[in-house]
Structure formats: structure tokens, C-alpha cells
N, C-alpha and C positions, 0 to 999 in steps of 0.2 A: 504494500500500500504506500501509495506516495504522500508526503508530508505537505499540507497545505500551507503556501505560501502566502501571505497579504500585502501588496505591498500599498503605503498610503503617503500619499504624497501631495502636497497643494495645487499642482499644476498636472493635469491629466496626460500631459504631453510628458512629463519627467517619469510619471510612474508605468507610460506605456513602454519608454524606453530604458527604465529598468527590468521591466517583462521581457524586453526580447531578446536582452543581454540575457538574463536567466535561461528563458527556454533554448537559446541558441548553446547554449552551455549545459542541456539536458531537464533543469527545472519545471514544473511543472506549476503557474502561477494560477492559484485559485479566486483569487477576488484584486481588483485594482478600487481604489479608494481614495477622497481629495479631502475626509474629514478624518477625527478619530472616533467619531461618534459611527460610522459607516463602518472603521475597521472591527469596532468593538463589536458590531451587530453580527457583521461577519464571523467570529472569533469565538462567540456565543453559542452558535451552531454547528462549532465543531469540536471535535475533542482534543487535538494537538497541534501544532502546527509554526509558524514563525509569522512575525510579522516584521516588515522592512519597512521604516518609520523616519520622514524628514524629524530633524530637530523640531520645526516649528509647524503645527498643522491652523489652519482658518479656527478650530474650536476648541482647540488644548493644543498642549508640549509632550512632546512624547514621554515623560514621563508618568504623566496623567492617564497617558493610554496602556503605558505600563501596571502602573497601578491597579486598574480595571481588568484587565484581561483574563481570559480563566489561566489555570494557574501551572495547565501542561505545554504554555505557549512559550517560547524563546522570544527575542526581541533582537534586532537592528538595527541604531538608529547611525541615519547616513548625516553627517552634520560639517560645517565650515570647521577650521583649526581652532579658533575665537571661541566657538561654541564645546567642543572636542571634553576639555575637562570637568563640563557640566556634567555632561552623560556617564561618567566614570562615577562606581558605585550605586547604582541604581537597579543594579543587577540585569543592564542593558550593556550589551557586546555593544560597540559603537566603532564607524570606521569616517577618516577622515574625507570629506570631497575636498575637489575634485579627487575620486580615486583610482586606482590601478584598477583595470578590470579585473584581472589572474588573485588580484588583493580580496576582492568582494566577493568573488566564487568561490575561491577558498574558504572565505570565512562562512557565505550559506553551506557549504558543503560542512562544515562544522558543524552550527547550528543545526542540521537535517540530521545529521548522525546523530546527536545529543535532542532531537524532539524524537530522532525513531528511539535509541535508545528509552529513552521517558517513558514510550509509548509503551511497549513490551513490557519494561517493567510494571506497568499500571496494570496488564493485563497479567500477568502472575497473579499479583497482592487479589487475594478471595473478597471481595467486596461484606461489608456487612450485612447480616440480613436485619430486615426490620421488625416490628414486636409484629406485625403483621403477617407477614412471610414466617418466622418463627411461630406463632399461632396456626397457620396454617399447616405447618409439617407435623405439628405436635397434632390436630384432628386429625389428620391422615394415619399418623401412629395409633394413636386410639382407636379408630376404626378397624386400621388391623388387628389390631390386639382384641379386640370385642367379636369378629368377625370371624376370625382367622385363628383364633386362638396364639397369636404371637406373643412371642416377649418384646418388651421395648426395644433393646437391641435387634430382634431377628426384623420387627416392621421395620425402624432403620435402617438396618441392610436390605431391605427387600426395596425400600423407597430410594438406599444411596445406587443400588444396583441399575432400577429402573430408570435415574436418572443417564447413569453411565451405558447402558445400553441403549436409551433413545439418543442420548447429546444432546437432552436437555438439562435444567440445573433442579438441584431437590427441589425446590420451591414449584416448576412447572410438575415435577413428577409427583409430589404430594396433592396438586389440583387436579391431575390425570388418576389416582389413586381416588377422589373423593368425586371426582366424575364418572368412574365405572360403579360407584357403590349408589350413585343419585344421590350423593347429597348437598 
């Protein structure tokens, strides 16, 4: 899966021409943007990704839109040398304009590895379940256990099972369990 890009920029001419410098360089640019209120909307409806950020945007500073962003996004802010040591510390990568092209590919090519990296790891960590989702596995157990004469363990396993052999998650397999019994 490729890592979505944003890049936002005040001038739609500037952010077209950092799109093509990306794609010709392999990138793959998801959303182009002249506010950070546009990037942010963008940003919101996905789950990783990088954004490529002037210093200064028409309705905030890029650290504004830093601020806001969900929290698996990387950041780039492209900024004058005057401006350069602002963006230090902010937990925004930052590179100097006018810049070396081979300079800025290198650096999304950083940033890409470090959102995919992000990403994989977020998919490992077991999400928590909710008191909701845990209610619902805990009737599906009881039902086995009432129906079925199981032990708390054996429904468990028979619910951890049923998830692993559909490739769904216990939560689906406990509503699939409480859906063959009608209740």
C-alpha cells in the first residue's frame, strides 16, 4: 500500500509542481491543497501518511497544521533559510528552499519508510476492545456454555477458533455465534 502524500501549498501552481517532481521520482500524491484547513480534512480521512507543508499557509503556519493532524502523519515543511530554524523542534522534518531536488526525494523517501514503518507497527498492537465488544463475547460465551454444555475456556476457544478460521476478529465471531442461536 502506498503512503499518502498531501502536499499544501498557497499557490496551486507551486504544489502542482511539487507533485510532479514526486510522481516523476515514483511518489504517489494523494490530495494537493492551498489551505491547512483542506490539508487537515484530507488527513482526517486517512490513516497515515505525510504531508508536504509551505512555512506559511493563507489560514495557519505549519505548525498549526502540525498540531492538528492525526497522529500516524509525518510532516515536511519546505521553508526560506530566514524561516528554517523556526521549524526545528516541532517534530516537523523541515528542508531549506530553494532546494536540491535529489535533497527532497531523499528526504520523502525517508519520511515514506518511517509512515510505512508507523503503519505496520499500528497494525500489530491488538486494538482494545470496548465494554461493548467485550459484552458481546462474554453473551456468546454464555450461550455456549448454556447450550453446549461448554466450559468458559472450551466457548473461548471454540469462539477464538471460529474467528481464526473465518478471518474475522472474536468480536465478529461472537455476533456470528449469537446469530446462528437467534438471539
Amino acid at each position: 500500500m502506498a503512503v499518502n502524500i498531501i502536499v499544501v501549498f498557497p499557490r496551486l501552481d507551486d504544489a502542482r509542481n511539487l507533485k510532479n517532481i514526486l510522481v516523476r521520482s515514483g511518489f504517489s500524491v494523494t490530495a494537493l491543497c492551498t489551505t491547512g484547513a483542506q490539508a487537515l480534512s484530507y488527513a482526517d480521512g486517512l490513516n497515515t501518511g505525510i504531508i508536504i507543508s509551505a512555512y506559511k499557509l493563507p489560514d495557519m503556519l505549519f505548525f498549526e497544521i502540525k498540531e492538528f493532524m492525526p497522529k500516524d502523519f509525518e510532516m515536511l515543511v519546505l521553508a526560506n533559510k530566514q524561516r528554517l530554524a523556526e521549524c526545528q523542534g516541532n517534530g516537523a522534518m523541515a528542508l531549506s528552499m530553494p532546494f536540491v531536488i535529489s535533497d527532497f526525494i531523499d528526504t520523502v523517501g525517508m519520511l515514506v519508510t518511517a509512515a510505512d514503518k508507523k503503519r505496520k507497527l499500528s497494525k500489530k498492537i491488538p486494538r482494545e476492545k470496548s465494554e461493548e465488544d467485550k459484552q458481546l463475547i462474554e453473551q456468546a460465551k454464555r450461550l455456549l456454555m448454556e447450550r453446549n454444555n461448554f466450559t468458559e475456556e472450551e466457548a473461548h476457544k471454540f469462539i477464538q477458533k471460529c474467528s481464526m478460521d473465518s478471518g474475522t476478529n472474536m468480536v465478529e465471531s461472537a455476533g456470528m455465534v449469537l446469530t446462528m442461536f437467534d438471539v
